[in-house]
N, C-alpha and C positions, 0 to 999 in steps of 0.2 A: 765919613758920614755921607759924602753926595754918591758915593758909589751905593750907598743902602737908601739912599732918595730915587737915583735914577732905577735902581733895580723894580723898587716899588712901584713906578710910575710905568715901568715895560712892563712889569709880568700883571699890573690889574688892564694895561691897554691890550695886551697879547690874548688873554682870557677874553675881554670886552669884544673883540675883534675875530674870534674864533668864534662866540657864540651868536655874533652877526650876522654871519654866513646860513648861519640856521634859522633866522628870521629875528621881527622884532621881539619877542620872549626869550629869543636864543639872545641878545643882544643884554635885554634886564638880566637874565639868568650866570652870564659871563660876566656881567658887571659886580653881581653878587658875590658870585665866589671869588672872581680878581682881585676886587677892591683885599679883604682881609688875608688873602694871600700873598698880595704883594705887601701889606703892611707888614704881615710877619717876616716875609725871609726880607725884606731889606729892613726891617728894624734888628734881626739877626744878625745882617753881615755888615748893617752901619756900625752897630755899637761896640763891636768884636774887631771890626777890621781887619774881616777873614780874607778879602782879596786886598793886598796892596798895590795899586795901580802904578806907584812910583816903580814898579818890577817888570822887567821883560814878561817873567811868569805867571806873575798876578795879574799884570794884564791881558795877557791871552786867555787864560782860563775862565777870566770877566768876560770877555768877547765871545766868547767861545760858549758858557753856559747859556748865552743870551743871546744866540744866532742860529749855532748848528744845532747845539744841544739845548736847544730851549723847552723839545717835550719833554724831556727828562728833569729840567731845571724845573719845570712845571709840577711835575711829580713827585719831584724832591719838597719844593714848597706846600704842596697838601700835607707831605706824609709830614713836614713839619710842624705845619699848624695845628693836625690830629694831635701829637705830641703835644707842643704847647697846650693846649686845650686840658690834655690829660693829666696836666701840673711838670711835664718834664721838661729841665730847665737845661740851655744851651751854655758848655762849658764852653768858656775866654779860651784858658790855656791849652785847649787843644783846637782852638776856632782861628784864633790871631793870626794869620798870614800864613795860612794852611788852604786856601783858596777852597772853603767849604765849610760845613756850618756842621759843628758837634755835639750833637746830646747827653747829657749826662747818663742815661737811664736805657736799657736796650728796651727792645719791642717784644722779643722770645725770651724766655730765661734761657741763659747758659750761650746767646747770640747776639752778635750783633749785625745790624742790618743797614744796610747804603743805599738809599733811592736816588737818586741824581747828584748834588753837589752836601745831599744832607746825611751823615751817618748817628745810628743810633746809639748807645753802650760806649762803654769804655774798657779797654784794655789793650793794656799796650804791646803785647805781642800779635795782636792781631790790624793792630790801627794799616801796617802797612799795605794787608791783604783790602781792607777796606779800600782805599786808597786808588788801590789798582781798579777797583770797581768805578768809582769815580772817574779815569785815566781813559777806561772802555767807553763810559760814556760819554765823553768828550772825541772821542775815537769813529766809535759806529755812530753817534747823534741821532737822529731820529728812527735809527733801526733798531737800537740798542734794548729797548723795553718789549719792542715784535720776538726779536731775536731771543732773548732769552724764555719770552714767556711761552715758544715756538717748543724751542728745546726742553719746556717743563714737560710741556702734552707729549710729546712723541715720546720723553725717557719713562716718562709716566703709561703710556698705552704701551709700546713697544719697549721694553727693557733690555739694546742693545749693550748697555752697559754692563748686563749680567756675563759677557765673555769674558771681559778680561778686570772685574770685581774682585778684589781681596778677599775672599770668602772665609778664609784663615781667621783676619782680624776684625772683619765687620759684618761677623754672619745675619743672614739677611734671613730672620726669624717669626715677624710679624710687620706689620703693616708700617710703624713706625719706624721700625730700623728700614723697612723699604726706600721711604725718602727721606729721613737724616743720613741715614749711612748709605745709600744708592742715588735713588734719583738726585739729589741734592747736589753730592760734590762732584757727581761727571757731571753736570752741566756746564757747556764748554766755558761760561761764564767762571764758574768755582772753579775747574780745573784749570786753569790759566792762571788765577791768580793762588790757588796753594801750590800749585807748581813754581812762580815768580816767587811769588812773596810770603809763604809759609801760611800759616803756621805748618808743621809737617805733621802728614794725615797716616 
């Protein structure tokens, strides 16, 4: 529980102290949205005991989401409060000492989605690829959300992926299969972790 006390008390001063910077409306404004973001992901990861700090691992990853990767932990806590808000409820048994906070419910049908330390959906052949997203952002830290969002615009205006594309099995027919089955998994982001960690594409 103090590891979901202390997270709450950083991520609403971190938010409080970013919108300071931008004057005193930017200071009310940062307060507003920190205050209920930090309530939610450290009422998440107190009640779950997704990071266990008695661990070499737990505790790094505790460190780590709230240091390096704290834009990302930031964005992980929105995209989780959205959810909550929505009625989707945070499973235990894949939350408990998995050093990240798991939703029962995905955000896409037929996907699941991982903003910072937060993933959405469940299933189990994909949890690991998930995972590896989380590993990245701990990894690249505050470049990690530039970086990929870099690589949506360029695979999206420039379709360098279309050289070396499976055209065989993911013919590229309309605008939807364009970025599910194109721009999507070459982004070096996706291809990293179906390459690690499957699922096989």
């Amino acid at each position: 529980m103090v590891a979901g006390v202390i997270a709450a008390v950083f991520l609403a001063g971190a938010t409080t102290f970013i919108g300071l910077l931008a004057g005193p409306v930017g200071l009310v404004l940062g307060a507003l949205v920190g205050l209920p973001l930090g309530a939610a992901f450290g009422w998440a990861i107190g009640s779950t005991r997704a990071y266990d700090l008695r661990t070499p691992r737990g505790l790094l990853a505790y460190v780590v989401d709230f240091t390096w990767s704290l834009p990302n932990t930031i964005a992980g806590a929105m995209f989780l409060a959205i959810n909550l808000a929505r009625g989707n409820k945070v499973e235990p048994t894949y939350t408990e000492g998995k050093r990240c906070v798991h939703l029962g419910k995905g955000t896409f049908p037929g996907y699941l989605t991982t903003i910072g330390p937060v993933i959405a959906g469940v299933s189990e052949n994909v949890h690991a690829h998930e995972h590896g997203h989380i590993l990245q952002a701990r990894i690249f830290g505050p470049l990690y959300l530039p970086a990929v969002a870099a690589n949506w615009v360029i695979a999206t205006v420039l379709p360098f992926w279309l050289l070396y594309h499976d055209h065989a099995r993911y013919p590229i027919k309309n605008v939807r299969a364009y970025f599910l089955d194109g721009v999507y998994p070459h982004n070096w982001n996706e291809a990293w972790c179906y390459r690690r960690y499957g699922p096989q594409r």
